[in-house]
N, C-alpha and C positions, 0 to 999 in steps of 0.2 A: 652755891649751897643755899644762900637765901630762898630760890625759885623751886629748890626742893624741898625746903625746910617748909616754906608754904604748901604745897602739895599734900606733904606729910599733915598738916595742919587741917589741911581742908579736908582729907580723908577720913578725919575725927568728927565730924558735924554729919554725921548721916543718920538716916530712915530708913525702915525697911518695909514695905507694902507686899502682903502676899496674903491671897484666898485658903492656903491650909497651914496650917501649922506645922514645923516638921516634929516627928515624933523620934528622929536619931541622936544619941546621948552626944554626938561629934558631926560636925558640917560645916561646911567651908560655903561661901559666895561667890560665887564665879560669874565672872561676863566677858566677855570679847569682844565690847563698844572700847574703843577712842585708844588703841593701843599706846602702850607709854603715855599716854594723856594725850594723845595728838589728835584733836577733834577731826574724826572722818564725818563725809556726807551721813545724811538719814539710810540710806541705801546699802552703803558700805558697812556700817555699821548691823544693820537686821541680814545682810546675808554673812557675818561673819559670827553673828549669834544663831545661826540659823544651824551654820557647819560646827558650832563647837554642840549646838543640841545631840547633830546626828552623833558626834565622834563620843559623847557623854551617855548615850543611849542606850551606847555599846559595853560600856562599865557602869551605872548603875542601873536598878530595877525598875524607878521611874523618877520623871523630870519634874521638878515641884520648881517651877516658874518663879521669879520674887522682882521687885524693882526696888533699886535704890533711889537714893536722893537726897540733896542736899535739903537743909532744914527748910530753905523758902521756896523749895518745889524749883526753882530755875532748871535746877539741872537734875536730870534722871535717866538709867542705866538699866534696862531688865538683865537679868542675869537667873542665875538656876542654881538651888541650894543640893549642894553635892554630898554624900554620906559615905566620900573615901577619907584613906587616910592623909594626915595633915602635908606628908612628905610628895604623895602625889598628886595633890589639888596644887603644890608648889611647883612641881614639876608642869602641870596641866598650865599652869600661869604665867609661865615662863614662855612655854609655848605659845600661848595668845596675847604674850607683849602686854603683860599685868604688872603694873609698876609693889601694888601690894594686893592682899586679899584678906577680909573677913573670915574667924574664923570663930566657932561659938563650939564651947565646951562646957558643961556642967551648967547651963543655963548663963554665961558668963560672950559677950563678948571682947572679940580678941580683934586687932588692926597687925595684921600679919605683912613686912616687907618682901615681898619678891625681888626686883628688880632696882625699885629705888637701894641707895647703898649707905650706911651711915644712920642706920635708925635697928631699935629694937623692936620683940615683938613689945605690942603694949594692951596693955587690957583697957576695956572703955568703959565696963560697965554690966550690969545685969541685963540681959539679950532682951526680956521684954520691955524694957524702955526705949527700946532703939525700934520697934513696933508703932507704926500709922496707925493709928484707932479714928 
């Protein structure tokens, strides 16, 4: 429980870098690097974001790219801000071995569980602070 309780923990300290702003009142964060947190190669990793682009391509209108990260830049995730609803970005996540998922409503970010077990959603904050400038 500790090593997930930390997970949980570190899933809270993040950034988000992206070139447009999404203009959808509801979006979730999606990536398909390090499934259940289990660090894959560089390789495994961009061709499993590569197939979850094509399979996301297919349900929304267009892919608005984003990278996460922890606050000291160490570790970073591209990922793609989705504009479905919250039940099937969960379902989506589940499929791509997503322990949690971001999710921003009303200008508000959310630290959403998928997989990890024993945690609520939790709110972090006002979405534009969690923004690299």
């Amino acid at each position: 429980m500790c090593e997930k309780l930390s997970l949980w923990c570190s899933y809270q300290s993040i950034i988000f870098n992206l070139k447009q702003h999404p203009v959808y009142p509801c979006f979730a964060i999606l990536t398909a690097f390090n499934p259940r947190s289990i660090v894959l190669s560089k390789r495994e990793n961009l061709d499993r974001n590569a197939q979850m682009a094509a399979e996301l391509s297919t349900l929304v209108p267009e892919l608005l790219p984003i990278t996460c990260s922890g606050l000291d830049g160490q570790w970073q995730e591209p990922g793609f801000v989705v504009p479905l609803s919250l039940t099937k970005v969960r379902q989506l996540a589940r499929q791509w071995e997503q322990n949690a998922i971001y999710w921003v409503e009303d200008n508000e970010l959310f630290l959403v569980p998928v997989l990890i077990e024993g945690q609520e959603i939790q709110r972090l904050g006002d979405w534009p602070s969690f923004l690299y400038t």
